[in-house]
C-alpha angles and dihedrals in degrees: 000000000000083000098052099046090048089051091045095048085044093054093238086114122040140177102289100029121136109224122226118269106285087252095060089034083059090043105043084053101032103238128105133270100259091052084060099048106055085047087060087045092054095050089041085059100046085049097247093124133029110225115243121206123196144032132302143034087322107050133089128043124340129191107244134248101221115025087180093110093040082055098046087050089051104044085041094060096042084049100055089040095054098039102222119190130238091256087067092041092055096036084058098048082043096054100045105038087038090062084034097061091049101050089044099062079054110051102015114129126218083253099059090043088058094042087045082051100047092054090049083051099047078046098063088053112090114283144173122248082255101042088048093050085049097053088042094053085058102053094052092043084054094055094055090045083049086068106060105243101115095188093055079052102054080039097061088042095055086047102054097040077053091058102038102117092043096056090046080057108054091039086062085046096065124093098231112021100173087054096048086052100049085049090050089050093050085056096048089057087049094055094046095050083051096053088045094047087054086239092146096173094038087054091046091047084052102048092044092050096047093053098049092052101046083053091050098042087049096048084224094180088062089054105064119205101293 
């Protein structure tokens, strides 16, 4: 495992690489097979490589190209182990979607505005608690994108596939969870006129204040982490 991250933080594996047979991988590093093996296993698990089964050029491990879901698993399993409050939960989307936002009305590009528009407007059609999370989900993860930081984006990603369940279930638990999502639609349009417009605070002041309120409408401390 040592062996792979090295090769990986020196560039000589990248997303995408196919790693040696398991024999010449043992050989090549001096331990046995089986070392080797449940290595593989491990990163299989964490979601770092993808497991190959066959013979030929196109068989065995292989990095792989999205490590959003290994890092959901990961960050799913640490939050529940350090059992982090919602406080913490809400000051980190703040902080990230609030810098987001405002990066974003700078550097968006006519392309992400109209990708940010098109999921408003797949939003206002008729949707399940768990379809509408998704799409909300979506949404969030494209505005940091929007932004340029491509880490804080995978980051977010990782977070709210982490939290899935949880934000279903606080959506069910609303009283009125159409209305909630036609409010948080109406937000979200908000927000994107904001971002178009280069109204970087405005866009800041907007985010921060859509998330707190969905929290406190949903009485998310009261939820858990499903």
């Amino acid at each position: 495992m040592a062996e792979i991250e090295e090769r990986l933080l020196a560039g000589t594996l990248k997303a995408g690489d196919r790693l040696p047979p398991e024999r010449q991988f043992a050989e090549a590093l001096g331990v046995s097979r089986g070392a080797v093996r449940e290595a593989l296993r491990i990163l299989e698990a964490i979601g770092v490589v993808e497991a190959g089964t066959g013979s030929g050029p196109t068989s065995g491990s292989m990095i792989v190209n999205d490590s959003i879901t290994g890092m959901a698993m990961v960050l799913r399993i640490h939050l529940r182990l350090a059992s982090f409050t919602v406080a913490n939960l809400v000051e980190v989307r703040l902080l990230i979607e609030g810098m987001a936002a405002g990066k974003a009305a700078e550097s968006a590009t006519t392309e992400d505005v109209e990708s940010l528009r098109a999921v408003v407007e797949e939003m206002r059609g008729v949707h399940t608690t768990a379809s509408y999370n998704d799409l909300d989900a979506a949404f969030h993860v494209a505005i940091v994108r929007s932004s340029g930081n491509a880490l804080a984006a995978a980051l977010m990603a990782a977070l709210r596939e982490a939290l899935r369940q949880a934000m279903v279930d606080a959506f069910e638990s609303l009283e009125d969870p159409a209305r909630t999502m036609k409010t948080l639609t109406d937000e979200h349009a908000a927000i994107v006129e904001a971002i178009d417009a280069g109204e970087g605070s405005s866009a800041t002041k907007l985010v921060t204040a859509h998330i707190r309120d969905f929290y406190r409408a949903a009485g998310f401390d009261e939820i858990g982490w499903g």
